[in-house]
Each structure stands twice: as C-alpha cells, then as structure tokens.
ZANUTI-64495 format. One record per residue (C-alpha): residue in three letters; x, y, z. Coordinates in steps of 0.5 Angstrom, whole numbers, padded with zeros to 4 digits, always signed. Example, Ala and Ser with C-alpha at 12.3 -4.5 7.8 and 13.67 -1.06 7.14 Angstrom:
% ZANUTI-64495
ALA+0025-0009+0016/SER+0027-0002+0014/
END
This chain:
% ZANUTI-64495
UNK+0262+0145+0164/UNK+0269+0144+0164/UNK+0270+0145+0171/UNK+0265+0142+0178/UNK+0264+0148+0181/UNK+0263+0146+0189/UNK+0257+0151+0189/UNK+0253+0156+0184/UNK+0251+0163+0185/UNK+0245+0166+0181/UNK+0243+0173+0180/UNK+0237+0175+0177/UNK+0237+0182+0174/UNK+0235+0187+0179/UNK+0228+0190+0176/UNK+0226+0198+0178/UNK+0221+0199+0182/UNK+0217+0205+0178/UNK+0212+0200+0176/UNK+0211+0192+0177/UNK+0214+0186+0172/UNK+0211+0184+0167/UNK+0212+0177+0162/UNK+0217+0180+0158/UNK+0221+0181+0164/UNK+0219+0174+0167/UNK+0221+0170+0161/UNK+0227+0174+0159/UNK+0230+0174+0166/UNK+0226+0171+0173/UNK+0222+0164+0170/UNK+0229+0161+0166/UNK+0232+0163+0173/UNK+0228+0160+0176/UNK+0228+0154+0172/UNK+0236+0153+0174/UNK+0235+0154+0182/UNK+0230+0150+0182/UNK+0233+0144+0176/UNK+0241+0145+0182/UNK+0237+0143+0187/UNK+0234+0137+0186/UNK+0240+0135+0184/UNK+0243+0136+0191/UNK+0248+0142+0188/UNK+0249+0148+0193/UNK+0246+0154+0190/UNK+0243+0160+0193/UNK+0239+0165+0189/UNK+0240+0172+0189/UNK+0233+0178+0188/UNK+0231+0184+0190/UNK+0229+0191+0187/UNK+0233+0197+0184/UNK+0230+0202+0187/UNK+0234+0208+0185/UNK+0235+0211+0179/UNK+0231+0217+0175/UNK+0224+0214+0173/UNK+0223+0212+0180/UNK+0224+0221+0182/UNK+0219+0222+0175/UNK+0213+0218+0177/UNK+0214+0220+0184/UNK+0214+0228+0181/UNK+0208+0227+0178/UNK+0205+0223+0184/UNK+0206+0228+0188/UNK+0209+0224+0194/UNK+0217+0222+0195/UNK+0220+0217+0192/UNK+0221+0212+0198/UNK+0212+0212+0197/UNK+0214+0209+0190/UNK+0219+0205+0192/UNK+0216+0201+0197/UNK+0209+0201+0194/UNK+0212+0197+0188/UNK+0218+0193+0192/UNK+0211+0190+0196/UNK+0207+0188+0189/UNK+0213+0185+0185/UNK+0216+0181+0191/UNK+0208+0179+0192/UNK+0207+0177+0185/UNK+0214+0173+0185/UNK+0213+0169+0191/UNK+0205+0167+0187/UNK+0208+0165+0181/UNK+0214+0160+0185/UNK+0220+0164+0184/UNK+0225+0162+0189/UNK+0229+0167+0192/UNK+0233+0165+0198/UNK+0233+0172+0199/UNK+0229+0178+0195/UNK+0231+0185+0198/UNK+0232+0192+0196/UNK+0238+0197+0194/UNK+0235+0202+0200/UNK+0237+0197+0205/UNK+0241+0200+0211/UNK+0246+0194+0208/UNK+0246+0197+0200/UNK+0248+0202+0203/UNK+0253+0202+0207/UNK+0256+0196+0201/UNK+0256+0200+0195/UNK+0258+0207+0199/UNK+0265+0201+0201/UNK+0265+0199+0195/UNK+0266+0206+0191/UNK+0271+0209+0197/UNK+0275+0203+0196/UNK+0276+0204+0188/UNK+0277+0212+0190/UNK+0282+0210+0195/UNK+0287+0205+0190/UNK+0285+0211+0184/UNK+0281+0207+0179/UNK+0277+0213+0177/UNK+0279+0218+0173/UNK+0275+0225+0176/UNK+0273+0230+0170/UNK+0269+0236+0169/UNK+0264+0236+0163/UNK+0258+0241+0160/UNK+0252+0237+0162/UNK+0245+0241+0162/UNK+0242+0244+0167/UNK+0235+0247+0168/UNK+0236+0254+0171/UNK+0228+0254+0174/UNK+0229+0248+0178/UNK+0237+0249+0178/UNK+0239+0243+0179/UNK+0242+0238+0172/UNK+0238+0235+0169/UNK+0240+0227+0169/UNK+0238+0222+0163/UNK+0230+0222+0163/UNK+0230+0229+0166/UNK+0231+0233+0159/UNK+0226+0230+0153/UNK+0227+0233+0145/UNK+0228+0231+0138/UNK+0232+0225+0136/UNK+0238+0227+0132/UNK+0237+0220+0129/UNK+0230+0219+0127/UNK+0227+0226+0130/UNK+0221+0223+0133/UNK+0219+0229+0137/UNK+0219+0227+0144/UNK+0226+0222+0146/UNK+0229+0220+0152/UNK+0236+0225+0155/UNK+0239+0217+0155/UNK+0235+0213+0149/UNK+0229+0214+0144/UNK+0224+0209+0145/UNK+0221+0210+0137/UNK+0228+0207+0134/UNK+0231+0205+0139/UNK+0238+0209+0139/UNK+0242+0210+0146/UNK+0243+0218+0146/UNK+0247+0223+0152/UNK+0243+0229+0154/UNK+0247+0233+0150/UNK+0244+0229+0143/UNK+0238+0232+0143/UNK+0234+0238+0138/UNK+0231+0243+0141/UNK+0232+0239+0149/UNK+0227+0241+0155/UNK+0226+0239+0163/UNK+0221+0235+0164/UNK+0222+0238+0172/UNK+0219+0245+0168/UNK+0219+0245+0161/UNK+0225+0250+0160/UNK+0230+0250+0156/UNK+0236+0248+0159/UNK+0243+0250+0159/UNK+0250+0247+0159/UNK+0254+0248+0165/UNK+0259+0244+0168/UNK+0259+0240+0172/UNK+0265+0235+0176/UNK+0263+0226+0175/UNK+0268+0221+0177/UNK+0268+0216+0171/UNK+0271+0208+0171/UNK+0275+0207+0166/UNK+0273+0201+0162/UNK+0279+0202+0157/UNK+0283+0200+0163/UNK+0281+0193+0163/UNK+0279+0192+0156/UNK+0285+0187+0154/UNK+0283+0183+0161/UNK+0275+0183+0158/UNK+0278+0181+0151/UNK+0281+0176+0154/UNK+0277+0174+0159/UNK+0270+0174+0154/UNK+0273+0172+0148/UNK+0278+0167+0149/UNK+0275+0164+0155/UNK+0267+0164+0154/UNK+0266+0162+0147/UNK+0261+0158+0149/UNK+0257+0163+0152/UNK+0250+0164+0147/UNK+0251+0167+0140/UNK+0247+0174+0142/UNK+0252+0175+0149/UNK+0258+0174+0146/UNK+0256+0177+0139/UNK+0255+0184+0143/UNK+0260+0184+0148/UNK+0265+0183+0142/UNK+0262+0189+0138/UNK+0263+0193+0144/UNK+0271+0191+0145/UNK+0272+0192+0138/UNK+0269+0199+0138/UNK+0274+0201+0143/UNK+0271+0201+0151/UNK+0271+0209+0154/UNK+0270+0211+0161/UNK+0264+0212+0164/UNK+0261+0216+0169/UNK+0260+0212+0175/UNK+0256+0218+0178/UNK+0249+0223+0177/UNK+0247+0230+0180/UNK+0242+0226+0183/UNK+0238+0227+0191/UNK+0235+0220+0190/UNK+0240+0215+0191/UNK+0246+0213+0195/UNK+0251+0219+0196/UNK+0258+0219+0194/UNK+0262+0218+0199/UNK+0267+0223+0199/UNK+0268+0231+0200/UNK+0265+0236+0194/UNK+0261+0231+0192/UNK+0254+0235+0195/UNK+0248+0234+0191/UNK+0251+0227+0187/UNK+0249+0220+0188/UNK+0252+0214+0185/UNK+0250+0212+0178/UNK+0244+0207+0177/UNK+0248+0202+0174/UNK+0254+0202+0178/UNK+0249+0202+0184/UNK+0244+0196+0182/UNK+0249+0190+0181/UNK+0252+0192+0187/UNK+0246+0190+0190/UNK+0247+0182+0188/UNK+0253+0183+0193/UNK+0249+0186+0199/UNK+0244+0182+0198/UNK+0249+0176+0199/UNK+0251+0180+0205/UNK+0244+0180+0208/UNK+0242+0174+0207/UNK+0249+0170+0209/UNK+0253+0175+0214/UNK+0258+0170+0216/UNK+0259+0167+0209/UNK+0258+0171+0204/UNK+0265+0172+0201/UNK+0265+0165+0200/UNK+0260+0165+0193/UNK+0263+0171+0192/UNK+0270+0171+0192/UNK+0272+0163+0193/UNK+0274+0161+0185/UNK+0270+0153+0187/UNK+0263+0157+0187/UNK+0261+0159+0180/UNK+0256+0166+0179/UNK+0251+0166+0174/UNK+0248+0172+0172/UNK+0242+0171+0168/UNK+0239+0178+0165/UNK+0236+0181+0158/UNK+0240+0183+0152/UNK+0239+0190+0155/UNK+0243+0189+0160/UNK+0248+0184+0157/UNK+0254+0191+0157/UNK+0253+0192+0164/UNK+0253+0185+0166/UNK+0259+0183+0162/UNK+0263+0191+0161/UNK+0262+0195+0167/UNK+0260+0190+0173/UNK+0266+0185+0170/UNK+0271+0192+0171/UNK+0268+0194+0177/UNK+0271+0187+0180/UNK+0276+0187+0178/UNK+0277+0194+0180/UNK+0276+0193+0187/UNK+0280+0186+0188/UNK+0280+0182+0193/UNK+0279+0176+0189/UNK+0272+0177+0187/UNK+0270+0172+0182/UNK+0267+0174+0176/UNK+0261+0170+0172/UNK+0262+0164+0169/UNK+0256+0165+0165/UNK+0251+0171+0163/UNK+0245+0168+0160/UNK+0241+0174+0157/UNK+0235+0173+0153/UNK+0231+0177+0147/UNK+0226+0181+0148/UNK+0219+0178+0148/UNK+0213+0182+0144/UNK+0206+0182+0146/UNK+0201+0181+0140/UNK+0205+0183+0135/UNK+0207+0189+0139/UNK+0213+0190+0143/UNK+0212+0191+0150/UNK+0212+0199+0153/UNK+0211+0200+0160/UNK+0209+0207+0159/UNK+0204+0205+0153/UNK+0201+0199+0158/UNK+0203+0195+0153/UNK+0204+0189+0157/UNK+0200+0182+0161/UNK+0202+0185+0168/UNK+0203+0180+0173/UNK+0199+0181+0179/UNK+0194+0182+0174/UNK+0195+0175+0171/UNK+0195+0172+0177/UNK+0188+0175+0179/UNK+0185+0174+0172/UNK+0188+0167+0173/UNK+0187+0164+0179/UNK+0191+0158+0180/UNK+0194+0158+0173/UNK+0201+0160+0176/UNK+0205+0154+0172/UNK+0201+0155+0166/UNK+0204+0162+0165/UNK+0211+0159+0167/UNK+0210+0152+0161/UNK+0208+0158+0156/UNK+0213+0163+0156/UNK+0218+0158+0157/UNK+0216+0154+0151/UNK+0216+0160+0148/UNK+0221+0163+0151/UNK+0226+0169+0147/UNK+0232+0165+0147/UNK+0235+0167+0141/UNK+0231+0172+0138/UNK+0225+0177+0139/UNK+0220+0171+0141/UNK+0211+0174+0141/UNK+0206+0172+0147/UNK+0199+0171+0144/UNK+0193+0170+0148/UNK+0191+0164+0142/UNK+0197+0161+0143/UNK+0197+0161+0151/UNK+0190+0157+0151/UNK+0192+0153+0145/UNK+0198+0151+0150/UNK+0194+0150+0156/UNK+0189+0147+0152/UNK+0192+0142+0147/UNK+0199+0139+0151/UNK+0198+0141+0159/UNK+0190+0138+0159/UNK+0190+0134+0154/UNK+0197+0132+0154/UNK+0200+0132+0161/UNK+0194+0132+0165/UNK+0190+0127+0161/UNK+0195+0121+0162/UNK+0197+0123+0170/UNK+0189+0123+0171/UNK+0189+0115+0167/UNK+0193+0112+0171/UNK+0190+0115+0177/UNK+0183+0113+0175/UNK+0185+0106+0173/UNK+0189+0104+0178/UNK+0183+0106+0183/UNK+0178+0102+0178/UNK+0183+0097+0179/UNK+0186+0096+0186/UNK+0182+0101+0190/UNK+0188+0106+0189/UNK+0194+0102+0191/UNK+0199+0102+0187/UNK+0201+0093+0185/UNK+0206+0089+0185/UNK+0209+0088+0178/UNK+0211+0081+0175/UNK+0216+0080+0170/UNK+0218+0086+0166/UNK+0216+0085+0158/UNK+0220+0089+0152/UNK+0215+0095+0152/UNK+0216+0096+0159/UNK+0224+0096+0158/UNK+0225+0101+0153/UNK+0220+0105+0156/UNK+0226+0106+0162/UNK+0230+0107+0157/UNK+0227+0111+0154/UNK+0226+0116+0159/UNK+0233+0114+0162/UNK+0235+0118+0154/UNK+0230+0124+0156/UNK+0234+0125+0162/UNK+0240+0126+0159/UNK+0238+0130+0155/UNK+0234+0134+0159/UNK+0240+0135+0163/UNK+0246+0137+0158/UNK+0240+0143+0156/UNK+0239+0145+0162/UNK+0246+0145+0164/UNK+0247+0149+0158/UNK+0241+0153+0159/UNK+0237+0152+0153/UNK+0230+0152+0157/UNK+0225+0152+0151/UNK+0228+0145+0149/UNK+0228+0142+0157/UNK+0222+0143+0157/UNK+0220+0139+0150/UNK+0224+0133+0153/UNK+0221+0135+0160/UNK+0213+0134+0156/UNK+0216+0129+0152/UNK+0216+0124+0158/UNK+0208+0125+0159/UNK+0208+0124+0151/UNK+0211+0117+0153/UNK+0206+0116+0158/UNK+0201+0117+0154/UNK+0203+0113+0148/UNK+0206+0107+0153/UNK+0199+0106+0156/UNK+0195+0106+0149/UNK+0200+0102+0147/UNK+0199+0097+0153/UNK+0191+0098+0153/UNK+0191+0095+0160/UNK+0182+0097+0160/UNK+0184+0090+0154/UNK+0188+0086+0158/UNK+0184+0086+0165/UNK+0179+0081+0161/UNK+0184+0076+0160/UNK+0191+0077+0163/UNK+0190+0081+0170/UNK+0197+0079+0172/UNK+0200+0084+0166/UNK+0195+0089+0168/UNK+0199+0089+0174/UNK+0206+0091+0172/UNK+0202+0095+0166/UNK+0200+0101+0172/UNK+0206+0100+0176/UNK+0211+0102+0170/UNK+0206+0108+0169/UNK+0206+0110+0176/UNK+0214+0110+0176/UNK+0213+0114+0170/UNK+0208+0120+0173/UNK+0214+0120+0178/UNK+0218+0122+0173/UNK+0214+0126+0171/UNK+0213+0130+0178/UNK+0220+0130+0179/UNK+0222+0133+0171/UNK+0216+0137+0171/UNK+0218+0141+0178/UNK+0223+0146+0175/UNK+0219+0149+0170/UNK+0211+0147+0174/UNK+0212+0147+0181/UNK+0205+0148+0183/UNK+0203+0141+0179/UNK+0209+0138+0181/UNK+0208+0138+0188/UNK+0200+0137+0187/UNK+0203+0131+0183/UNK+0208+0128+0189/UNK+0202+0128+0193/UNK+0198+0124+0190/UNK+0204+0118+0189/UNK+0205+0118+0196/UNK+0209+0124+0197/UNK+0215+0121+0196/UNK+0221+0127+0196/UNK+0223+0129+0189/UNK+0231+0128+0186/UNK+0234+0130+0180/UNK+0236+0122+0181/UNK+0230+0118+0182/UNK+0229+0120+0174/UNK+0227+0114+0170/UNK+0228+0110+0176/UNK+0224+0103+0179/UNK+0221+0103+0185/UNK+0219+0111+0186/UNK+0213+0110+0188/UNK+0214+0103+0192/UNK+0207+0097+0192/UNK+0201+0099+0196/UNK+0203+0105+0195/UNK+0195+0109+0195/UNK+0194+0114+0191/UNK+0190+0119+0192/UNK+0184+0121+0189/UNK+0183+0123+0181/UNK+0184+0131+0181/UNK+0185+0135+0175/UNK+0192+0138+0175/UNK+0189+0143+0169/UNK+0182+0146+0167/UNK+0181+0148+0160/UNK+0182+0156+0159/UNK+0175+0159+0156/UNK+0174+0163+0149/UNK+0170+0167+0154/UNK+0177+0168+0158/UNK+0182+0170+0152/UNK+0176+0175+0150/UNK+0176+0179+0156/UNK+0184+0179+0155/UNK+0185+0180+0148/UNK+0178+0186+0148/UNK+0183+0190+0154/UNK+0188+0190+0149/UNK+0184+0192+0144/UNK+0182+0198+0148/UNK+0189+0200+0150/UNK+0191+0200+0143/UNK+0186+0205+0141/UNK+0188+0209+0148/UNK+0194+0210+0146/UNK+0193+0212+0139/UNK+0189+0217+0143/UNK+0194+0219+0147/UNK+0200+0220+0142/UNK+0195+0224+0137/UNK+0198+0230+0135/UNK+0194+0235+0130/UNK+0196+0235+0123/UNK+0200+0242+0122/UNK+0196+0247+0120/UNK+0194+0249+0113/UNK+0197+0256+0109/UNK+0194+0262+0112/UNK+0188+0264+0108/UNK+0185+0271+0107/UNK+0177+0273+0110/UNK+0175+0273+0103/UNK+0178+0267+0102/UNK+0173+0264+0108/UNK+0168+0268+0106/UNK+0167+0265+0099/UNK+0165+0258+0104/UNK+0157+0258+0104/UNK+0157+0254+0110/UNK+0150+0252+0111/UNK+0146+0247+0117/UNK+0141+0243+0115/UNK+0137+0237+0118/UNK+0137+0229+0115/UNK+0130+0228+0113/UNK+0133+0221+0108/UNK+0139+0217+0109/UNK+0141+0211+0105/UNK+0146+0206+0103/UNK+0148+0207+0095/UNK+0148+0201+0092/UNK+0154+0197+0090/UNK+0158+0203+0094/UNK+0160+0201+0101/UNK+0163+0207+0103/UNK+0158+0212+0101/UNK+0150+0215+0104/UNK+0145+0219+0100/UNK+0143+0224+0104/UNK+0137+0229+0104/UNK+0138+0235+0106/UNK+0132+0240+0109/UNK+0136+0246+0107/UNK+0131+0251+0107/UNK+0128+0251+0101/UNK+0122+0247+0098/UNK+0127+0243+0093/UNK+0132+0240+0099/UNK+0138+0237+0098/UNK+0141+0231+0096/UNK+0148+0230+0099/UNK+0153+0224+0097/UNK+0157+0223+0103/UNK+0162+0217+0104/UNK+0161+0216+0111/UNK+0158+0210+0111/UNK+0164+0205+0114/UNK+0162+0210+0120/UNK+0155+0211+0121/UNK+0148+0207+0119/UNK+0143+0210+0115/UNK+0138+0210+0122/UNK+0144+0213+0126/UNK+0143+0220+0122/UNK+0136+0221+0121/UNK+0133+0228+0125/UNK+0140+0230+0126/UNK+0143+0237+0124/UNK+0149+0237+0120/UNK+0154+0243+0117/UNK+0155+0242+0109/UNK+0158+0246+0104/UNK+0152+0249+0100/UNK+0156+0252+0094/UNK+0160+0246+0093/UNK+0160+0245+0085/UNK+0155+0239+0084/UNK+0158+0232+0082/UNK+0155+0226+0079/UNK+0158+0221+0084/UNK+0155+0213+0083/UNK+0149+0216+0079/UNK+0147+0220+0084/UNK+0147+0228+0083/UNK+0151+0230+0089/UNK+0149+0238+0093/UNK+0155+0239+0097/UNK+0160+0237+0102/UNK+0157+0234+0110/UNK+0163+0236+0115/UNK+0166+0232+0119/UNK+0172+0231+0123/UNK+0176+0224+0124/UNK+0179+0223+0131/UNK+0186+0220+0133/UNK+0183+0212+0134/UNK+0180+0213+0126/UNK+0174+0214+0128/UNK+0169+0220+0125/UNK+0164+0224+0128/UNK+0159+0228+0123/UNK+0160+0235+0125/UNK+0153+0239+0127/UNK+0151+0245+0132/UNK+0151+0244+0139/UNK+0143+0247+0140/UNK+0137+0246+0134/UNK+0139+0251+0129/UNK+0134+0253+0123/UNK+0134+0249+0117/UNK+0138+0253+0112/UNK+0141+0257+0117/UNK+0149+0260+0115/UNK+0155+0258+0119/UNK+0159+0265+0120/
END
C-alpha cells in the first residue's frame, strides 16, 4: 500500500434474493472477503464488514409470479436462508441487512433526489416494449426472444445466457412478455439517465493512472469500457417493486436495480453506525474496498464511482475492487436456473461440521485470474491429503506426544539448537509473506504460505524424531514439543482467516491464548505448564460413498436438464395418404432375442408376425435394451421393408422405436395385447 489508512471498509456485493447462494458466489465474492476481514482483525486494524441482500429488481417479481404470491414472500424467504447459511459457514459480517429496509429506502430515495436537485441526470424519452395485455412496459426479463447474435430461441430482454452477450429489449427477433406471451409494442416511455460521459476523464484518470495495481482482469474491463466511450444509462424502470422515484410524474416507476443495490452498502453503513457512518464513507483516512465478481466489475468501477461523484459531499471512492472469475462446477458452468450448482444451505446439511473444509477449497482453488472448476474428487482429495493427513496429522502428533510425555503439559525448553532457529525463521519468512499476499489480496497463494506452516511442522517433527531421542536424551525432547507447540500456535493464528472453526478449536486446545496477527512466529505463545487439551481430530476423512451421492445428484440433474430443454426435431416434408399407405406397419411379438456376435450395437429378433415362418429382424438396439428385457413384448415394425443382409444375418424389416431428450430409447408397442400380425392403420 502506498498510503496507511486509519481504517478500511469492506463491502461484499449484495446477492439477490430470488434464490439462495451457491459456491460460485462464496468463491468469487464472500470467503476472500471474508478472509481480508478477518486477516485486519488480528492485525489489530479497524475495519467494518459490510452485507446484505438485494432484494429488488426483476428476477425476484418473475419467481414471485410464477409462485403466485408477492414478492415481499420472496424476498423474505431467501434474505432468512442466505443470512442463515452465511452465518453457518463464518462469514463475518458486522452487519448483513436488506435493500427493503425502512432505511434503504429512505437513503437511496435521498440519494436520487439529491442528484435530481443539482441536474446531474439527463431526462429523455425513448420507444421501450410494452405489453398491451398486461399494459404495462416490459423491463429486462420480462421480454424473451431470439438472440440477434447467436439465435438461440429463448434469450433474455437484457442478456442471452447461451453465448453470453448483453442485449436491450429491443435486440430481440421475434420479442414476447413473459407476463402473457404477447407480442409487445413500442411505445414511449420517459427514463432519467446518469450520464456516465460526464465523468468519463475523472475515471480514466481516477483508474487508469491511479490503480495500475488493481488485478489485470479490473483494470483490463474497465479500460475497454473507457476506450470504447462511457454513454449514459438509465437509472430507472417501469417497474412497481423497488423503490420509487421520488419525484413528480414518475408514477408506475422505481429506481433501477443497479443504481438501487450499491446504495445499499451505504445504508447498510447507516444502520448499522448511525452516529458515525460518515466517517468510513466520506473521511479520505478510511480505505473502501469493494470485493465483487467480473460480472459486476463496470458497475462497481463505471456507475457507482460516478454516482459518488455525482452526489459530492466528499464521498470516498474504492481503493481497491478485487473482482474474481467465475468458478465452473464439474466441467460446467454454474446456472441457477438449470440447478447447476452445489447450494450452500444444502452443503451444510450434507456436510455437517466441514464449514472450514469448503472454505480451504474454494480458496485454494479459487477463480482469481481466470475461470477455475470445482469437482467433488478434487474437494475430497483436498480434505483428505493436505487437512487430514497434512494439518490435522501433525497438530494431532503433538498433542498426542506431549500427553504421552508430560501428561499434557506443555515443557520447559533448554537451550535452542540450530533446527530450532531456522524453524523460527522459517516461519518468521512465511509471515512475511503470508502477509504481503493477502495485502495484496492474492488469496489462493496465502493460504499455500498458510498450510506451508503446518508442512514445516511436519517435517521439523520428522526431523527431530523425538519418539528416538525419549530413549537417550530426555532433556532435548523437551525444547523439540516446546517448539512444536509454538509451531500449532502459529498455525492457529494464520489458519484463522481462512478456517476459523479449526482455528478456534485449535486455540482451545493450547490453552485458549487470543489469537494476533503479531504472535506469528513468536516464543512463548503457549507459555510452559500450559495443559493441553485432549487429542481431538480437527478433520475426518470424506467417504467415497459421500462424493457418490454428490456426483450421482449431479448426474441426474444433468439428465433433467436435458429433458427440459428438449424441443422436437422439425418436422419432416409433408407426405401424401398414399405415401403413408405404402407403409405396412405391423405388430408382432419377441419370441427369440439375442446379441449378434461381434456387433455391440445389435439384436437378432424373432418375430411372431402372424405366419407359420416368422420373422428375423436385426435391430441395433442393444446399447439400450438386453436380450431378456424384450422377450414376450409386442413391437411395431415395418413389414415390407426391402430385407438386408446386415452381419450375416438375413434382416426382415425395421422395429420402431423413439429416442428420448436424455438419449435414451424406448422400443415403440401397442399400449393393450394385440393380434400378432395385426396392421397398423
């Protein structure tokens, strides 16, 4: 840092509450955020950690209408589950509140009116669709209709989620309401707009000459947005959920989510210091940092920057926006509306207990400079080799030998020999650092200096063998679990930002000294005659059987989502009733059915068609269906397809059968027992 800040206020971006949060959310956003809180705490820096839920905007109105109840239900539902999950999991808020508080509201309806009253918006009309059954304009989500870009059949008013490009409304082929499926209109429709030109030479400045050391993905985005030329943008929708604008003629229409939400850090700032919240917004001694995900990175940078700006009043802007990647699930990228996710909530029932587990992954693994993947192999694999057999292995050692030895109490050292220096020093360097890369908000390489301390342990125990010395030099044994207890102290403090439920168990079982970024490498943490408490382990292994029953619930959501985005194939070139009528289409019954050798994709049916002969069929089937499953079953085949010799076999005819949306088959047959031989008509 190139300036000490008195203090630091950390926002984390508000997430919508038209469902709950899931990984990709915690590792882009909340768990580095909270890492940083944390991390300033013990190094004795004020800091206040700023939550909460957006609760407007138009997803939340489309799940309440489909729902059939209001969207205050919606909002309160998932507000409740959100903050429930994030307390579970650590995450440290001072205070984690609403955008449909009493004080939101009143903060941004101030803050809008404030901008209105010094001219900073430029008021314009402009032809938006409106829907003439529902009669009202249609905002964003609720128009659907083909991408100009990619054509996919069913993109979003404001983005297609199949190749990614944000659109307006007006972009779409063959546009429709969501609300009742007619075709819209364009009518005109009067929008206040902040123009961001206004304050694009202050942001070029601002970001490109002052924050070159912001992460190459912020600065990238943000200097493609200003070199393409910032426009004005519309700070309001036709909208009856949100806040209102508050000025005349503005019936019928609330402030736009993204101006609305990040106003929310400030009234959340209010609520929670009503005496002194001014003093982390607006004192140039308080640093802001705003941690986000790339999608957020222009709002965060571009709009709420200008909105500051705008209003005055010596409004601090961010000192840093650490925006992370996205974070892929198996493959896959994360969709909350194909339940393509690992939910919190539901992680936290299905993993009791492992909170800290999920947090050491996805800060390990963590999107930080570009698209990272969560698998559920590499989150046991995790758990499994580095906190069990790594961490938890060498803090359960010590413990163990130094009950063995000294009935739990921590011994007096003697004289320190070289092993034991360097391995002061030794974390004396990983402090350093640990601390310049979370300073620096490199998360994914703190931790690695952080598991790095319990990597030393391990080996300076290995090292010391002090199960070999017990036998011929008691004495040295002494200083060897002294150093090792100052050691597991170390790791109880560095540990602690990024695994606070190990950490603290771990404090507890050294005496419950208070944790300090400045105990860090130190003597006499955990003072002689300190008893330690029992052997406990911080971590179990994970199970094949647990990874199964996550991987299998993927997999059949997989296979739902197929099914649910399945459309027909288009239907073939009209035919004539004679062209129909040349078919002979036929049922018959499997009285034989075998595998033909050496074919892996094909049976060898008998068919009793009717007749004396019967049938032989050759169908290639048998990637879906064994021999036994068809046997006694009535089939539909064509009986006067030309016959074909196909792998030796005389082949009579063709079975029907139709192939589903997840690719599997099903052998297509009379719903009641027909007549072998009987005609299809």
């Amino acid at each position: 840092m190139s300036k000490e800040y008195k203090r630091t206020l950390i926002t984390s971006a508000l997430p919508y509450t038209n469902g709950p949060v899931h990984i990709g959310h915690l590792a882009g956003v909340y768990v580095p955020a909270d890492i940083y809180a944390r991390y300033l705490r013990l190094a004795g820096r004020p800091v206040t950690f700023i939550g909460g839920s957006d609760e407007h905007g138009v997803p939340i109105t489309l799940k309440a209408r489909k729902e059939g109840v209001t969207p205050q239900d919606i909002v309160d539902r998932y507000h409740a589950l959100i903050k429930k999950s994030f307390e579970e999991l650590g995450i440290s808020f001072d205070i984690y509140s609403r955008t449909t508080s009493k004080v939101h509201h009143e903060t941004a309806s101030e803050f809008f009116r404030r901008l209105y009253d010094k001219g900073e918006f430029v008021e314009k009309s402009s032809e938006q669709l409106y829907d003439p059954e529902a009669k009202q304009f249609l905002a964003d989500r609720y128009v659907t209709g083909e991408c100009p870009h990619c054509h996919h059949p069913a993109a979003y008013g404001d983005q297609c989620e199949a190749c990614g490009t944000s659109l307006n409304a007006t972009d779409l082929i063959n546009p429709k309401s969501t609300i009742t499926g007619a075709t819209p209109e364009l009518r005109p429709t009067k929008h206040w707009y902040l123009p961001l030109d206004k304050w694009e030479p202050t942001l070029r400045h601002w970001i490109l000459d002052g924050h070159k050391e912001w992460k190459s993905n912020v600065y990238g985005q943000c200097k493609s947005w200003l070199d393409m030329g910032l426009q004005p943008r519309a700070v309001s929708r036709d909208l009856s959920w949100g806040v209102p604008v508050p000025v005349e003629g503005a019936e019928g229409k609330v402030l736009y989510v993204w101006f609305d939400a990040p106003i929310g850090y400030i009234s959340n700032t209010k609520e929670l210091l009503p005496d002194t919240w001014e003093t982390w917004w607006k004192d140039p001694e308080t640093r802001i940092i705003n941690f986000i995900g790339k999608d957020n990175i222009v709002f965060h940078c571009i709009v709420f920057p200008s909105m500051l700006m705008a209003y005055g009043d010596n409004f601090q802007l961010p000192d840093n926006v650490p925006a992370n990647e996205f974070l892929n699930l198996e493959g896959d990228k994360i969709s909350t509306s194909r339940n393509w996710a690992v939910w919190l909530h539901e992680y936290l029932v299905d993993f009791p207990g492992k909170q800290d587990v999920l947090r050491y992954v996805l800060t390990a693994n963590a999107p930080e400079t570009k698209d990272n993947d969560f698998t559920w192999r590499d989150f046991q694999a995790r758990n499994n080799n580095e906190l069990v057999a790594i961490l938890g292995n060498f803090i359960n050692r010590v413990v163990v030998l130094t009950h063995k030895y000294y009935n739990g109490a921590v011994p007096t050292p003697g004289a320190y020999q070289q092993v034991d220096k360097d391995a002061f020093a030794e974390m004396d360097s990983l402090r350093t650092s640990l601390t310049e890369n979370l300073e620096t908000f490199h998360f994914r390489e703190a931790l690695k200096d952080a598991m790095a301390f319990a990597r030393l342990g391990n080996k300076y125990l290995q090292d010391c063998e002090p199960w070999k010395v017990a036998k011929t030099d008691s004495e040295r044994v002494k200083t060897i679990m002294y150093v090792c207890a100052q050691i597991c102290a170390s790791i109880a403090i560095v540990m602690e930002p990024f695994m606070p439920f190990m950490s603290k168990r771990l404090a507890a079982i050294l005496g419950d000294f208070k944790l300090s970024w400045s105990l860090i490498a130190r003597d006499n943490v955990v003072a002689p005659e300190t008893v330690l408490g029992q052997p406990e382990l911080l971590f179990e292994k994970i199970d094949d059987e647990a990874i199964k029953a996550q991987t299998d619930r993927l997999e059949a959501i997989k296979k739902q989502n197929v099914v649910d985005a399945f459309t027909p194939a288009p239907v073939a070139p009209e035919i004539k009733i004679d062209d129909f009528a040349r078919l002979d289409l036929r049922v018959g019954t499997v009285i034989e059915c075998e595998a033909v050798p050496k074919a892996n994709k094909l049976l060898r049916f008998v068919i009793d068609d009717g007749t004396p002969e019967k049938r032989v069929i050759v169908s290639g089937i048998a990637e879906h269906y064994k021999p036994q499953q068809l046997l006694g079953k009535q089939v539909v085949f064509i009986a006067n397809l030309a016959p074909a010799k196909i792998r030796g076999v005389v082949s009579q005819g063709m079975i029907l059968s139709a192939l589903n949306a997840d690719g599997s088959l099903v052998v297509v047959g009379p719903s009641a027992q027909a007549t072998p031989g009987a005609q299809v008509k």
